[in-house]
N, C-alpha and C positions, 0 to 999 in steps of 0.2 A: 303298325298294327291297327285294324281297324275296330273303334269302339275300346280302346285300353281300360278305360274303365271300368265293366265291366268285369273285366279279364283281368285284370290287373287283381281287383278286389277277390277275385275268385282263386287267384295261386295265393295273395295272401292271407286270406280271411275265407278258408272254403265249407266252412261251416257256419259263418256267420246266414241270419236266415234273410232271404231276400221277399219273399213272397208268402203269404197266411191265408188259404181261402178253407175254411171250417176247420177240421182235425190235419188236414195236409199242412206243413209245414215244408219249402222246398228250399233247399239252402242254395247260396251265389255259388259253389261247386256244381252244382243240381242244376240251375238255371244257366249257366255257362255248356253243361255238356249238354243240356237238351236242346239248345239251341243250336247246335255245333251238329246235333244230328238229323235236325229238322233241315238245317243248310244241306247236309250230306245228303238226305232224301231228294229234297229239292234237286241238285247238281246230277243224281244219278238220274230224272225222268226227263232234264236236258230243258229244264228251266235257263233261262238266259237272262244279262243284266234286261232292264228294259221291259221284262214279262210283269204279267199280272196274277196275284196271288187275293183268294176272296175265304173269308169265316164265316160260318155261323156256329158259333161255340159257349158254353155254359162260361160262365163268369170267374172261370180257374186259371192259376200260373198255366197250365197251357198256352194264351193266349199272349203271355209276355214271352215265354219261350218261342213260339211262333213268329214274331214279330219280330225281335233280338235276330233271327234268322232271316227271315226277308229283308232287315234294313243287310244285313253281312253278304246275303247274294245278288245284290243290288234289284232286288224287285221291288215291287210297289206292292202295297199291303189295303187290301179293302175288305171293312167289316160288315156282315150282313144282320143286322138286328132280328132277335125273334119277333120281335113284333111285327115285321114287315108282314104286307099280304105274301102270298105267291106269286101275283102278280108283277110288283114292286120288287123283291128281290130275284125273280127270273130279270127283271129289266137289267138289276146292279150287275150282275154277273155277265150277261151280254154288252150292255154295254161299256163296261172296264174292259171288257175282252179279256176275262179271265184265262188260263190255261189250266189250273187249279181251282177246284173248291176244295176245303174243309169243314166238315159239317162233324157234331156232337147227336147221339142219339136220344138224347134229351128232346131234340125238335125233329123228331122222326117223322110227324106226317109235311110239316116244310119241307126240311129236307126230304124227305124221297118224292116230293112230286118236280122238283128241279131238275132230274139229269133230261127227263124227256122234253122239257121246255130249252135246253142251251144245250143244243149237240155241238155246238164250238167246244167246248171245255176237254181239256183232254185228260183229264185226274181227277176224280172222285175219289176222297179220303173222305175214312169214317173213324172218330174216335170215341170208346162205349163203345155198344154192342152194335155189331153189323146193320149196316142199313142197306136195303135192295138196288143196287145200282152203284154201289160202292166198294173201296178197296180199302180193307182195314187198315188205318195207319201203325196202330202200334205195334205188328211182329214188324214194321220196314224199320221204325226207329228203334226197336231192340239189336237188332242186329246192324245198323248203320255204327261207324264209328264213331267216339265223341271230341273227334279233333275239330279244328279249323279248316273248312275248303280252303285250298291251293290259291284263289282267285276271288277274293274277298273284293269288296268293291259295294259305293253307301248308294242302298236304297232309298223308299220315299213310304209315308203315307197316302193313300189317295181315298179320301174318304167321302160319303156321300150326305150332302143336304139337300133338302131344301124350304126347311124355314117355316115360313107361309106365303111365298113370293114364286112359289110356281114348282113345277115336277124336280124329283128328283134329279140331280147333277157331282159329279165327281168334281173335287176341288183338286185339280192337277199343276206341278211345278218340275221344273226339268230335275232330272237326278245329278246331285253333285259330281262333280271331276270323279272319274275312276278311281283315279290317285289320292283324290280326298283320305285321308286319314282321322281327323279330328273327329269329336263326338257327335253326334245329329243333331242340325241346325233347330229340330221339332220336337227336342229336349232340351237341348242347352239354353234355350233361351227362358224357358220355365224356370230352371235349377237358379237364372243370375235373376232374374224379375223376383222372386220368390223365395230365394234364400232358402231351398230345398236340398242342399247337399250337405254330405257327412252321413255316417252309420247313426247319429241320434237322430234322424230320424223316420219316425214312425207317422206313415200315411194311409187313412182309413180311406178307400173308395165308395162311400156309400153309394154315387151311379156307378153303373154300367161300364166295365171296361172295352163296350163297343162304342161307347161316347168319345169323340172326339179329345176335350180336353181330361177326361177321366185316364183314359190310355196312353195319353202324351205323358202325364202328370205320372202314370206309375213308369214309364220305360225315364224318364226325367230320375225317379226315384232310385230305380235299380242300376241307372248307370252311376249313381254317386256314393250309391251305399246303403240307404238304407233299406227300409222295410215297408211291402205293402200292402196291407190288409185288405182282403177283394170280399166284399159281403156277395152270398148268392143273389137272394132275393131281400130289397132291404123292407127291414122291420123296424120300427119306430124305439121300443126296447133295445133289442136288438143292438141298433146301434149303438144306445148307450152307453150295455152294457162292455163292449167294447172299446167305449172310449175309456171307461173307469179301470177295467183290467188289462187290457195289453198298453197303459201309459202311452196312449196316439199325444203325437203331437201337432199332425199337420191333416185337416180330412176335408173332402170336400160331399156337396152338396146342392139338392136342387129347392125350389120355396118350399117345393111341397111338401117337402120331405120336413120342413120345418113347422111346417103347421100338423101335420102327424105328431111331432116330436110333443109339440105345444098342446096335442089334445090328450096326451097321455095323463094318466090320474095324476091329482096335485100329490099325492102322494111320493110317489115317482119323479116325479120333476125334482121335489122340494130333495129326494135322498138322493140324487145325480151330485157328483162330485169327482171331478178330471182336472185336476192342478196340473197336469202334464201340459194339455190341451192348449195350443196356443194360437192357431192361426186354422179357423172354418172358413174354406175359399166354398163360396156359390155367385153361382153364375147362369147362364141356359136361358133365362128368363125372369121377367122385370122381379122384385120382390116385394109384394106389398107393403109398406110405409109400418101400418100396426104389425105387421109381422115380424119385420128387422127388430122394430123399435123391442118389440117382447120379446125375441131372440137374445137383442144385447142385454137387456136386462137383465135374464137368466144367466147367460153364459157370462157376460161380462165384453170387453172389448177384444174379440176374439174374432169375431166376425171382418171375412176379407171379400168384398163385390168387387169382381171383374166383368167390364163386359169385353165380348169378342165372337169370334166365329171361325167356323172349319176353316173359312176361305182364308183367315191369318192375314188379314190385312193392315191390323191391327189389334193392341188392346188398351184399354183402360182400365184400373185399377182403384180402391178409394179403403181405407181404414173405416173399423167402425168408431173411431174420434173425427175423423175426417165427416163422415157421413153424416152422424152427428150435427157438424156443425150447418151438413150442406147436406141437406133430407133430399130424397129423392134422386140425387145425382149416382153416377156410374163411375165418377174419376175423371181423374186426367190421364191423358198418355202415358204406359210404362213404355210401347212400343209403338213406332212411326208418331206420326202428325195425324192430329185431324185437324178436318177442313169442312166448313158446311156453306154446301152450293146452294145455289139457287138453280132453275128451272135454265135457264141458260150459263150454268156452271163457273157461274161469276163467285166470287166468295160473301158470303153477308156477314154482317158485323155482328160485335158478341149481342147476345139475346134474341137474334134474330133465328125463328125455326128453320131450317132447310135441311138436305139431304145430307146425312153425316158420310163422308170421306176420310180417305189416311193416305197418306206420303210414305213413303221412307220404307217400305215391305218387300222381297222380291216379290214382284208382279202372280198371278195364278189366273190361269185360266178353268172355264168351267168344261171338260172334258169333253169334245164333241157337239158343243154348242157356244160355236161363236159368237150369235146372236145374241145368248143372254149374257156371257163376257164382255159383250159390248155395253148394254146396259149398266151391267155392274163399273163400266170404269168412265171416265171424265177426259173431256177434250186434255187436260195436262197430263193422264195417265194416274189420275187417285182413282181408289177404289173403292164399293162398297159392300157393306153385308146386305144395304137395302132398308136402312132404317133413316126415320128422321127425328131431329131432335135438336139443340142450340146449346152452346156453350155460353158459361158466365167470364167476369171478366178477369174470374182466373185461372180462366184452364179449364175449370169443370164443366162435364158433358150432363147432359140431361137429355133422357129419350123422352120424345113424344107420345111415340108409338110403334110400335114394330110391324105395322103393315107393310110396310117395302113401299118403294120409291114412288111419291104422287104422280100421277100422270097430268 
């Protein structure tokens, strides 16, 4: 059975809640049959393992029931951020070679200028209220059943960066054995680095569930049990108030979001109190030295920096006692090796700055673009995000700078 997890928790616990975005409350019964008929849409418009499946959707359990179903019909999942121009996400869409979009009427002048720019696509879903050029999804998923397809088989994500090292690119890796049964290689390994499994707990997404590790992190969540609280748009309040009453145990975050947090009245700050609260993962981007430092102070030793990227070539990890003692660092390896090349991809010693590398990852290519896959990886076959930076002599990484690879 593919994904047991999920499924599993959902015949025994079908009321237990899986998913919290404002007043909606969607239980693991709820998020099981939604997904189950998202699959059954999918299957009836003759989607195949292998196809390409593209979002642009409001920041609700829709988008984990979505997903839940693309990894069960073996497609590839790519998310279209509102933020993109039109420009840039006509490109995402063309070039994943979607078959599908699904789009929210939330981003209705986005969305409706897309069908005339990708006449490849062969399904426009609209979910909210109709958009010109679309087909409503939700009487197909009322009326679809809420079983399991016949022909289950694991999908992938295929998500698109690119950094500050150059255009857009899909980060693509071959789809597991048919036969694969086991949970997704692009959760499970979150859940064991992280110690994110079991129904205790409670994970706030203050980003975007079109962010890469934001999305992994809640499909990671709902495969093991617990619950994931998807803020719309995040508020600096807001979140707070959130961590104090729904008892979050595990939330993640970007800097900014932290210095928002930090410019809120001392008032405020000073009445915050979330004993629950045990592990703030942020990552995305470097985090200012007085910012961490005034973060821990506040919250306490709560605070978890990882660095990494869509491409999953690696991550590093670092406690904020860790951090503490080793300011400015990003961690040592939870997964793969790193390696820091030089200009002829020789290895340098510790302290020495160069191109930071990882060992040990299944390989990814960047969709359609050899060229910069090439770039990205090293005469022994490491790979990078494109950053440089030097480790110490124990372990710990330190970024330079994240302009991508010197020339």
């Amino acid at each position: 059975m593919l994904n047991a997890g999920l499924r599993t928790i959902a015949a025994q616990s079908p009321g237990q809640t899986a998913v919290v975005h404002g007043a909606t409350r969607m239980t693991y019964a709820e998020l099981e049959a939604d997904a189950n008929r998202f699959a059954q849409v999918f299957r009836e418009r003759g989607l195949a393992r292998g196809d390409h499946v593209a979002y642009l959707l409001t920041n609700g359990p829709e988008i984990l029931s979505l997903a839940w179903a693309a990894y069960r019909c073996g497609l590839y999942l790519t998310s279209l951020p509102p933020t993109l121009t039109q420009r840039d996400a006509a490109f995402i869409i063309a070039d994943c070679q979607a078959r599908v979009v699904i789009a929210h009427a939330a981003w209705r002048a986005l969305s409706e200028s897309l069908p005339a720019q990708c006449p490849a696509v062969s399904h426009w879903f609209s979910l909210g209220a109709v958009l010109e050029g679309y087909e409503a999804l939700q009487p197909l998923l009322e009326r679809s059943p809420d079983r399991p397809i016949e022909d289950e088989s694991p999908g992938a994500l295929m998500l698109y960066t690119s950094g500050i090292t150059g255009p857009l690119r899909g980060v693509w890796r071959p789809l597991a054995d048919a036969q694969y049964t086991g949970q997704p290689l692009f959760a499970q390994d979150i859940v064991e680095s992280f110690d994110l499994s079991g129904s205790s707990v409670r994970y706030l997404s203050a980003t975007p569930l079109y962010h890469a590790a934001a999305l992994r992190t809640s499909l990671a969540v709902t495969m093991s049990g617990g619950t994931v609280f998807a803020m719309d748009r995040f508020h600096a309040d807001a979140a707070l108030n959130l961590l104090e009453s729904e008892r979050i145990t595990h939330s993640q975050w970007v800097p900014t979001m932290f210095q928002r947090c930090l410019a809120l009245p001392e008032a405020r700050r000073a009445a915050h109190h979330a004993p629950h609260h045990r592990v703030a993962f942020h990552g995305a981007a470097p985090c200012p030295p007085a910012v961490k430092k005034a973060m821990i102070d506040w919250w306490g030793p709560v605070l978890f920096e990882y660095y990494g990227g869509t491409e999953g070539v690696g991550v590093t990890a670092i406690s904020a006692e860790e951090w503490l003692a080793k300011p400015g660092s990003v961690g040592r390896a939870r997964r793969g090796r790193i390696h820091i090349l030089g200009r002829d991809d020789g290895e340098l010693p510790v302290g020495k700055i160069g191109r930071i590398f990882f060992s040990g990852a299944v390989p990814f290519t960047y969709f359609n673009d050899a060229v910069k896959t090439k770039t990205h990886t090293s005469t022994q076959g490491f790979q990078t995000l494109g950053d440089i930076g030097h480790i110490d002599e124990d372990g710990y990484l330190y970024l330079a700078n994240r302009t991508g690879i010197p020339m």
